[in-house]
N, C-alpha and C positions, 0 to 999 in steps of 0.2 A: 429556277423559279417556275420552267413551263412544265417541268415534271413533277415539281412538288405539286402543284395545282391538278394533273390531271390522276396523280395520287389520291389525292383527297379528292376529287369525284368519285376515281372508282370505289373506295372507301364507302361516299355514302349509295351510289346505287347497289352496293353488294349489299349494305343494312337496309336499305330500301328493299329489295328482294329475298332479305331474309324475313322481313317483315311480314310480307304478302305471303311468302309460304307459310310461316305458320300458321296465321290468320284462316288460310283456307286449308290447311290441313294437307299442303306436299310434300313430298318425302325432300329433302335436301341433304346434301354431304355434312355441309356448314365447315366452318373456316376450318376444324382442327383437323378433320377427315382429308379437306382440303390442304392444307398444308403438306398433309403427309404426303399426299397425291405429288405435287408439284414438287417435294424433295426427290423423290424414288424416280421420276421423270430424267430431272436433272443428273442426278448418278449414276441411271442405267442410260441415258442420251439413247433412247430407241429413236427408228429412223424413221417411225409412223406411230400416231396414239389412237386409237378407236376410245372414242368418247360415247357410250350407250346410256344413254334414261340416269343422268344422275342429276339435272336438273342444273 
């Protein structure tokens, strides 16, 4: 129950902050760039991630 709950938070602050970028006009990955991200992570288990300007 405490993870479906904090599921659906991140759920809505991630549409919350898809919301505000577009509105102002920032670049974002958005979930489907995103997803691919988070599979290829997972597969390749590198041992460090540099995360750079993806917002």
């Amino acid at each position: 129950m405490v993870r479906e709950t904090v599921i659906n938070n991140a759920d809505s602050v991630l549409q919350e902050n898809e919301a505000q970028a577009k509105s102002q006009f920032l670049p974002i990955i958005g979930p489907d760039k995103g997803e691919y991200l988070v599979d290829a992570i997972r597969e390749i288990k590198p041992k460090r991630v540099l995360e750079v300007g993806t917002l």
